[in-house]
C-alpha positions in Angstrom: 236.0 -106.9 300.8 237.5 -108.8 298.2 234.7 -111.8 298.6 231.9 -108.8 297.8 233.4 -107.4 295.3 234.4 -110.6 293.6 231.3 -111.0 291.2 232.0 -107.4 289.6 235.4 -107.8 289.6 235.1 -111.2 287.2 232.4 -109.7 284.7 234.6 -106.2 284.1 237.7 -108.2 283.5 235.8 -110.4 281.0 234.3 -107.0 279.4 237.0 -105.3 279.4 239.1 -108.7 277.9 236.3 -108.7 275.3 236.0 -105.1 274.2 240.2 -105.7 273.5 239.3 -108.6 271.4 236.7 -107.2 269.7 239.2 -103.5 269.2 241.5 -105.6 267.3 238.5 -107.2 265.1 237.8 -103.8 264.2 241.8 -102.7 263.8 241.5 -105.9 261.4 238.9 -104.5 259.5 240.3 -101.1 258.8 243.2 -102.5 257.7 245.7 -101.9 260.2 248.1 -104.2 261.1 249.4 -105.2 264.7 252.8 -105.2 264.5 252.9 -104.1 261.4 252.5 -105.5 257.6 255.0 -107.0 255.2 254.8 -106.7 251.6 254.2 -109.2 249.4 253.3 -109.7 245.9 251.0 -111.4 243.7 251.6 -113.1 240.3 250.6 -110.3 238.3 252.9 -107.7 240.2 250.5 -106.2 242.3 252.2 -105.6 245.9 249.4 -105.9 248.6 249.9 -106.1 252.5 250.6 -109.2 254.7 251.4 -109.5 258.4 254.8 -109.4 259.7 253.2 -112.0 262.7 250.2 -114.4 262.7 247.5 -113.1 264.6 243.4 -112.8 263.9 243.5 -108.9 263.6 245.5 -109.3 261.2 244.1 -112.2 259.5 241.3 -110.0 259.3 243.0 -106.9 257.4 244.8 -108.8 254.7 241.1 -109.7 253.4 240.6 -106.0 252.6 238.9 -105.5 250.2 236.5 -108.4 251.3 236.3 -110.6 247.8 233.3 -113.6 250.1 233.2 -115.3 246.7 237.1 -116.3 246.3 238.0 -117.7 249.2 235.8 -117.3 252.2 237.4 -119.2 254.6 240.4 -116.0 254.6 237.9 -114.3 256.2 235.2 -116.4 258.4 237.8 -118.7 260.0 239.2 -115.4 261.9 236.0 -113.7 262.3 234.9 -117.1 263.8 237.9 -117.4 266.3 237.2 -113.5 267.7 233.8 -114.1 268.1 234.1 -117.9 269.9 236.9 -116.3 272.2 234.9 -113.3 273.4 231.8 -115.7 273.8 233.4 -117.9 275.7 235.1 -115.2 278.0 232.0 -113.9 278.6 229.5 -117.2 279.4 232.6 -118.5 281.8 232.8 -115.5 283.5 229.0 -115.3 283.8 229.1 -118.6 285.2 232.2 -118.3 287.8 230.4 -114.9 289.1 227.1 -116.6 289.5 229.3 -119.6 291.8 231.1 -116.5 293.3 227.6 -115.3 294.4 226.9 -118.4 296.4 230.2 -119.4 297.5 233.2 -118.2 299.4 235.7 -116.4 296.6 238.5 -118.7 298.0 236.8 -122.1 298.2 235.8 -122.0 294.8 238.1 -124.6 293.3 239.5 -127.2 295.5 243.0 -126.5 296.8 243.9 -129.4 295.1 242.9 -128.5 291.8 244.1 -124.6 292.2 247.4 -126.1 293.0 247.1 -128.4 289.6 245.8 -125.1 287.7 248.9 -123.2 288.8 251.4 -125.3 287.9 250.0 -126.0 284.3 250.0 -122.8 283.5 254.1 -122.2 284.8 254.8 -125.2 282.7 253.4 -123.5 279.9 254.4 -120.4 280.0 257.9 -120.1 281.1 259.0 -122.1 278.2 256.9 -119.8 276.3 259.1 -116.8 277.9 262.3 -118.9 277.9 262.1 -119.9 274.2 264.7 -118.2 272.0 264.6 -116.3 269.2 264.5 -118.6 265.5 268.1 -115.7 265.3 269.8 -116.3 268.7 272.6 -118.0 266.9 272.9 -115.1 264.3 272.2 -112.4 267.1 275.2 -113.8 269.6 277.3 -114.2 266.2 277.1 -110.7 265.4 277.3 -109.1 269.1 280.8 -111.8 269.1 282.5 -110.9 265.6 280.7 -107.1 265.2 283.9 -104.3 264.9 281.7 -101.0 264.6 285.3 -99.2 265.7 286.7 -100.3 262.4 283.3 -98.9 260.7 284.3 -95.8 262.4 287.4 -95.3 261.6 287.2 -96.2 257.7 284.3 -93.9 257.9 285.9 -91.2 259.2 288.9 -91.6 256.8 287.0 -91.8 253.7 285.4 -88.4 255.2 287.8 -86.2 255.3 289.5 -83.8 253.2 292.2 -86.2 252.1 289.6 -87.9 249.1 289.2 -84.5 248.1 285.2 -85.6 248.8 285.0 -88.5 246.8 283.6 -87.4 243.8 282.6 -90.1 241.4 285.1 -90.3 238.8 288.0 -87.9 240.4 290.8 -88.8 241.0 290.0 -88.5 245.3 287.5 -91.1 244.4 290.3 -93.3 242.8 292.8 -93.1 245.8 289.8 -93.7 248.0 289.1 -97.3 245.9 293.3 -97.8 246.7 292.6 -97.4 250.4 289.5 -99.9 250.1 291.4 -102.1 248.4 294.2 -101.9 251.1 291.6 -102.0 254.1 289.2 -105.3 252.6 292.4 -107.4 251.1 290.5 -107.2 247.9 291.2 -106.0 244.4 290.2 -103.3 242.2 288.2 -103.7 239.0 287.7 -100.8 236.5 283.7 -100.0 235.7 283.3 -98.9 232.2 279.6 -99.3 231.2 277.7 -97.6 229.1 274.8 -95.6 230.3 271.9 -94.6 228.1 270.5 -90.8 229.3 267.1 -89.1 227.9 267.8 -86.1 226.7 264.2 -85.2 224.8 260.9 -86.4 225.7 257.6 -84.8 224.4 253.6 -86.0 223.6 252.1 -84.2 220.4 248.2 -83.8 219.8 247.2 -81.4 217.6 248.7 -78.3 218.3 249.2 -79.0 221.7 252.9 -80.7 223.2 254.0 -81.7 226.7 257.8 -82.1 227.2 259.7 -83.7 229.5 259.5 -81.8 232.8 257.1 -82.4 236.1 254.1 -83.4 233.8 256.1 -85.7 231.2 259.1 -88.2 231.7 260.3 -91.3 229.6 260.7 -94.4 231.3 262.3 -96.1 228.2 265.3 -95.3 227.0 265.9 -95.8 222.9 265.1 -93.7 220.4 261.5 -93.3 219.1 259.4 -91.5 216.9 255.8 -93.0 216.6 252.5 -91.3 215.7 249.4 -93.1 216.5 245.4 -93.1 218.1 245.0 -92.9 221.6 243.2 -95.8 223.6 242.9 -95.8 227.4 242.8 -99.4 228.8 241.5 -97.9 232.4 242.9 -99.7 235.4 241.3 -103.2 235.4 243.4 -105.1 233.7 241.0 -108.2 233.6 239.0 -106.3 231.4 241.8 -105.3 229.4 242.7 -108.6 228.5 239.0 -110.1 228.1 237.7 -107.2 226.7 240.4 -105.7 224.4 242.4 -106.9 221.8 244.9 -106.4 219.2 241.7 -104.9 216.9 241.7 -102.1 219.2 245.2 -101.9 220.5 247.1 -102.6 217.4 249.1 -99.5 216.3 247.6 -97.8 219.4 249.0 -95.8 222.1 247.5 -97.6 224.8 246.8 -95.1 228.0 246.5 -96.8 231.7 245.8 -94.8 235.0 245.8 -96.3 238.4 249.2 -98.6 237.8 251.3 -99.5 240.1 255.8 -99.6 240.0 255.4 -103.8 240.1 252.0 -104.2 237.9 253.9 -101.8 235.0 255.9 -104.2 233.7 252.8 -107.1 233.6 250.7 -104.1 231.9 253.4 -103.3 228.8 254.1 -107.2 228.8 250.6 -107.3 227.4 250.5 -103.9 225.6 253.5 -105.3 223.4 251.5 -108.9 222.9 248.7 -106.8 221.2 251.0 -104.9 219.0 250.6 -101.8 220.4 252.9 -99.1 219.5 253.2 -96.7 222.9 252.4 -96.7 226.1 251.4 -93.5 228.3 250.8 -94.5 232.2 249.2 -91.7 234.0 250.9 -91.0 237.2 251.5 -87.4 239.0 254.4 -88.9 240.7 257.6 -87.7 238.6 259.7 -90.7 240.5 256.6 -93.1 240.4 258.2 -95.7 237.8 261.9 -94.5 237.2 264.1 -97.3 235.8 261.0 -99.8 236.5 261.3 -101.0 233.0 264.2 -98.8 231.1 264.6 -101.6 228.1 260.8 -101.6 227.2 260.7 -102.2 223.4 258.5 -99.8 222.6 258.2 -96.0 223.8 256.7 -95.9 227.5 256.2 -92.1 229.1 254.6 -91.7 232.4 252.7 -88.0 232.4 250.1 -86.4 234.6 246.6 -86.6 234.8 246.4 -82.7 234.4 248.7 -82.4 231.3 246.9 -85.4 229.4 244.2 -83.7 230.2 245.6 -80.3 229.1 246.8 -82.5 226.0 242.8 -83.7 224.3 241.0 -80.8 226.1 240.0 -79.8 222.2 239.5 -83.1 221.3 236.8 -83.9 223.5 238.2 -87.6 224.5 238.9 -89.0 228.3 240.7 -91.8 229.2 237.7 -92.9 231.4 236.4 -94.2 227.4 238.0 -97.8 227.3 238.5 -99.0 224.2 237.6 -95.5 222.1 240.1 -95.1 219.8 241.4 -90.9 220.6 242.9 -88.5 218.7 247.0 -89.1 217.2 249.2 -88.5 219.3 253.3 -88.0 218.0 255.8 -90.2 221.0 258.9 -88.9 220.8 261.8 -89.9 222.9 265.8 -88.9 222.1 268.7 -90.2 224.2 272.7 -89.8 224.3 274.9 -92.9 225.6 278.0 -92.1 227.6 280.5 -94.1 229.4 280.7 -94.0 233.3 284.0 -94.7 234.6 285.3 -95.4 238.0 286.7 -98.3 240.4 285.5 -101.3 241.9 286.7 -103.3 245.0 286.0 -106.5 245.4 287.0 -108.9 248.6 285.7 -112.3 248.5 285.4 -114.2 252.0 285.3 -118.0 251.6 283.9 -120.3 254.2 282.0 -123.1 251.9 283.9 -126.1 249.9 283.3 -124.3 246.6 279.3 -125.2 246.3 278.4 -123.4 249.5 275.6 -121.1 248.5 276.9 -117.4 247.6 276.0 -114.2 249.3 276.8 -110.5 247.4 277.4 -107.2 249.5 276.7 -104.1 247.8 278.0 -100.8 249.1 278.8 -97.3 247.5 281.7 -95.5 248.5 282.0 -92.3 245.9 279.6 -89.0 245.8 278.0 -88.2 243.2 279.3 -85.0 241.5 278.0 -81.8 242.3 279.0 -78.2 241.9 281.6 -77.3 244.6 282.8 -73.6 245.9 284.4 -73.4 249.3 282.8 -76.3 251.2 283.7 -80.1 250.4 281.0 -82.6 251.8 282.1 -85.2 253.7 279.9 -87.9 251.9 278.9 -89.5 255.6 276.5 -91.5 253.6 278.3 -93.4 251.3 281.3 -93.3 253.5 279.2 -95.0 256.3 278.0 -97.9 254.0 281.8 -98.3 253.3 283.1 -98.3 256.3 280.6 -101.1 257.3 281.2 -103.3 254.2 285.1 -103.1 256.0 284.1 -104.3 259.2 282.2 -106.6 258.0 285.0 -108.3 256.2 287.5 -108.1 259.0 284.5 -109.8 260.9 284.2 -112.4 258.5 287.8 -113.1 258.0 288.1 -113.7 262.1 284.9 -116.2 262.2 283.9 -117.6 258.6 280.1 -118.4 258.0 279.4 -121.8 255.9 278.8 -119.6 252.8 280.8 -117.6 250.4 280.1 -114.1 250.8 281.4 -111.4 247.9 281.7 -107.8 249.5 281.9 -104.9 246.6 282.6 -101.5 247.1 281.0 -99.9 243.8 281.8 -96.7 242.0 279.3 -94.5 239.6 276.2 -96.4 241.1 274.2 -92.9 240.8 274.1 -93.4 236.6 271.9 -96.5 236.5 274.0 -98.6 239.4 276.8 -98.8 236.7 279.3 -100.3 239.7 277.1 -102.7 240.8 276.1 -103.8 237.2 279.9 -104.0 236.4 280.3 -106.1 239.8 277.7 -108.7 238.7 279.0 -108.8 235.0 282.6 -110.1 236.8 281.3 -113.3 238.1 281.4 -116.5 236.7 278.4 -118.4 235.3 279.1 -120.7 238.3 279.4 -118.0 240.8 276.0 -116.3 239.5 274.1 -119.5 239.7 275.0 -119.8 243.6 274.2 -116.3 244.2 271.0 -116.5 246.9 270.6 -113.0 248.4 272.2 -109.6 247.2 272.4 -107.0 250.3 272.7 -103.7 249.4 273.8 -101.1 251.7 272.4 -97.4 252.0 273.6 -93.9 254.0 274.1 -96.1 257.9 273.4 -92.4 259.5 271.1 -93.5 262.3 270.6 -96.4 264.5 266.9 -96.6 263.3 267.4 -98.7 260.4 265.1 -100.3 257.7 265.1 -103.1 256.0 264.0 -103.1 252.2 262.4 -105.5 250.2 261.6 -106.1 246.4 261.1 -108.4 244.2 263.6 -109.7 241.5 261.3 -110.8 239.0 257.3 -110.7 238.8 257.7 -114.6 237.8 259.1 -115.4 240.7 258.5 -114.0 244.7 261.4 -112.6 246.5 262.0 -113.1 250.2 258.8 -114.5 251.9 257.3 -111.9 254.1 257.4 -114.5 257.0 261.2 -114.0 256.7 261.2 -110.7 256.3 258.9 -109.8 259.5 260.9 -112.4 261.8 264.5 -110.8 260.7 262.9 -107.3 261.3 261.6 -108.2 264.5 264.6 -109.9 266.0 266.6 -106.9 264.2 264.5 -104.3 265.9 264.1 -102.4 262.0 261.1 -101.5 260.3 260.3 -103.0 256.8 259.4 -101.3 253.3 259.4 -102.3 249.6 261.3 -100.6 247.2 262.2 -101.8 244.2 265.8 -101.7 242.3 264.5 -102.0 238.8 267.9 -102.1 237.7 269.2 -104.8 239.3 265.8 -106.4 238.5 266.7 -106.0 234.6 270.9 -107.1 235.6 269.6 -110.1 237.1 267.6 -111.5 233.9 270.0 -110.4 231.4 272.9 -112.5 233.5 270.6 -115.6 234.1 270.2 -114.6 238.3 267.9 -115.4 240.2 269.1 -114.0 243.4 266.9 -112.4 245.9 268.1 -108.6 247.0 267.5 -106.8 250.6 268.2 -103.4 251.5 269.6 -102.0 254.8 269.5 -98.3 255.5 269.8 -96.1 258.2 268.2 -92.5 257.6 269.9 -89.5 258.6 270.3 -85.7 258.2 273.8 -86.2 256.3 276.2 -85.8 259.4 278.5 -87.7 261.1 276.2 -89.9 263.0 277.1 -91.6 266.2 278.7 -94.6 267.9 275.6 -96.5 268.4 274.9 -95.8 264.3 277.5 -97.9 263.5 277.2 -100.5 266.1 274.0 -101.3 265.1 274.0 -101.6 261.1 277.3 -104.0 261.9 275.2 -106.2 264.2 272.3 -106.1 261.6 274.4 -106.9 258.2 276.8 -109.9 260.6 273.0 -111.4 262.1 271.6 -110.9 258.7 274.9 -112.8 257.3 274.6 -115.4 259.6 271.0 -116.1 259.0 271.7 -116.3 255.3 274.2 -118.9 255.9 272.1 -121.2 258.3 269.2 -120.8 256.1 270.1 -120.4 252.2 267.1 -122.3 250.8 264.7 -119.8 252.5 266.1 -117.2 250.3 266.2 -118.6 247.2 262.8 -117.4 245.2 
């Protein structure tokens, strides 16, 4: 049977082989990734997809949109491959069904030369299958030191009704800092910084005012009063710069649409070099840019296409006129300053001579106030990203990595991430110039965690996607940027140049299970250990 059937058999399993290759050409070209993408960003800001692994699908997708005319080769070289491999499937096939025809299916190859084939192609690929992991040594060091019981139980006890639930500045959330303290052999360090709240926000033309609300809210955060003309710079900001100047954006309010969180702070880097005097971004996303660029020096709102609109609908302008000067428009922004107070507690693990690179491990461990009747929450969020911070210096302390690794429990981090700003503040110049990664550490409620990526400084990348996808993929998490402005702005202002991951495991806010805690111990320790084996890949 199998001699007749031979011929068929070969030319469907090089069709079928082909129409795979071919799929994931056209997967490529729609812009999906196998395996997934990475994020990645360019020097103006602008994030755009990479792959997470090398492959020709999706070699293909990261040249979406197709630009032929910058750099062609991005897209012929995997085009070229896809279409080489399924031609060359297909004529060899052709050719070993036409032999099959004439021959016997068995004889076609001498035995000699079978036997050769075969054991070419076990040398090849059970090393393939045998080779580890680039983080076997971090994956064995974590499953070896990981204590997820001690996440558990400091968890469990920051949980219950004995904090009195934690809540940032109370006095529970002090006694819970005490039994931090106790637990990480670390010491406590009072937060007292000063955080800047808008308390007015409103856009004036004519008759006609937006306040703060769903369709208006400040991004900046001073003081401001400015009256001025309108002018939309669109989206592109190549014609921005080319086209535009400071004869048309001087003592403008310069309107943008189509911006993204990392291009905003490129765009008002340019607004403010043309002596503009505002900045409106149009975005119906209320959370779009929060805190992306709180210390702009001039006033910079983010409101809705429908209530700019609402805004000049008697005026007759749209912001699809570039460079048309508008109607005035009055900026006014008022803010109060308060003082968020709390407790820090910082354990420092040493494993370097002094210059060994330096590691920082954020954490929250309070609740954010709320109004409270009958029922106290627990606070498994915060209380989870404690209790791993815990384990993870108990872990440490047992089996030192070659690196210094500071582990903070941070209070009040819901009013601008006041702990973790009072944390940095603390260390020494020489401490801050070792610092290569900050980790910071979300609600662990579920074993299906993510790792998060953003970048420091548009000046300068953060991790390289290539190490993000291979620490997701050996970590079994999924990857997403999200960007910590604040600690973005921290950084700069204390001369660091650290880059920052996130680790978070999504959950419906109850006590979440064993294997919750097992896993984001395993994850931070491997992490950890990868940091320490490979510093200079994390350095931007």
């Amino acid at each position: 049977l199998i001699p007749n059937i031979a011929p068929v058999l070969i030319q469907l399993f090089a069709f079928q082989t082909s129409a795979v290759l071919i799929l994931l050409g056209e997967i490529g070209i729609l812009r999906l990734f196998v395996g997934g993408p990475a994020v990645a960003y360019r020097s103006t800001g602008d994030p755009y997809l990479v792959p997470s692994q090398p492959d020709w699908s999706s070699m293909l997708a990261t040249t979406r949109p197709i630009r032929i005319a910058g750099a062609p080769w991005e897209l012929l070289v995997p085009a070229t491959a896809l279409l080489a491999a399924v031609l060359m499937l297909n004529f060899s096939a052709d050719h070993i069904a036409r032999l099959a025809q004439r021959r016997d299916i068995y004889h076609l190859v001498p035995k000699s030369q079978a036997a050769l084939g075969i054991i070419l192609i076990v040398l090849l690929l059970v090393p393939a299958a045998m080779w580890p992991s680039p983080l076997a040594a971090d994956l064995a060091y974590a499953a070896r030191v990981a204590r997820p019981t001690s996440a558990l139980r400091v968890a469990t006890t920051l949980a219950a009704p004995r904090f009195d639930g934690r809540l940032a500045g109370s006095t529970g959330a002090e006694s819970a800092a005490a039994y931090l303290a106790d637990e990480m052999s670390g010491q406590t360090q009072q937060v007292l910084e000063k955080v800047t709240r808008v308390t007015e926000a409103s856009v004036t033309v004519g008759s006609r005012t937006v306040s703060g609300g769903a369709g208006l809210s400040a991004l900046s955060r001073a003081d401001a009063r400015v009256s001025a003309p309108l002018v939309s710079v669109g989206s592109d900001f190549a014609v921005f710069r080319d086209r535009l100047g400071r004869e048309t954006l001087g003592g403008a309010v310069v309107v943008a649409y189509e911006i993204s969180r990392s291009a905003l702070p490129f765009l008002l880097n340019n607004v403010v070099s043309a002596r503009a005097v505002g900045l409106l971004v149009i975005d119906d996303n209320a959370d779009a840019f929060v805190g992306v660029v709180s210390d702009a020096p001039i006033p910079l709102l983010r409101i809705s296409r429908s209530a700019l609109a609402g805004l000049v609908a008697e005026t007759g302008w749209s912001v699809d006129r570039v460079g048309q000067r508008g109607p005035l428009a009055t900026l006014r922004i008022a803010t109060q300053t308060t003082v968020a107070r709390g407790m820090n507690v910082i354990a420092r693990v040493s494993g370097g001579d002094g210059s060994a690179p330096l590691v920082i491990v954020v954490a929250p461990y309070d609740v954010p106030a709320y109004p409270r009747y009958l029922r106290v929450d627990p606070g498994w969020g915060t209380a989870t990203a404690a209790g791993a911070l815990v384990a993870s210096a108990e872990s440490l302390r047992r089996e030192p990595l070659p690196i210094d690794v500071a582990l903070i429990a941070v209070a009040r981090d819901e009013l601008d991430r006041a702990g973790t700003r009072a944390a940095l503040a603390a260390l020494t110049v020489e401490e801050r110039s070792r610092a290569v990664l900050v980790v910071t550490l979300g609600g662990l409620l579920s074993p299906a965690l993510t790792l998060q990526t953003e970048p420091t400084d548009l000046a300068s990348p953060n991790v390289g996607f290539h190490v993000v996808g291979r620490l997701a993929d050996a970590l079994a998490m999924r990857v997403t940027a999200r960007g910590r402005p604040t600690l973005a702005t921290t950084f700069r202002s204390l001369s660091m140049q650290p880059s920052t991951l996130g680790l978070v495991g999504r959950g419906r806010g109850d006590e979440p299970p064993l294997s919750a805690y097992e896993r984001s111990s395993r994850a931070l320790l491997a992490l950890l250990s990868y940091a320490a084996r490979h510093p200079q890949e994390l350095r931007p």
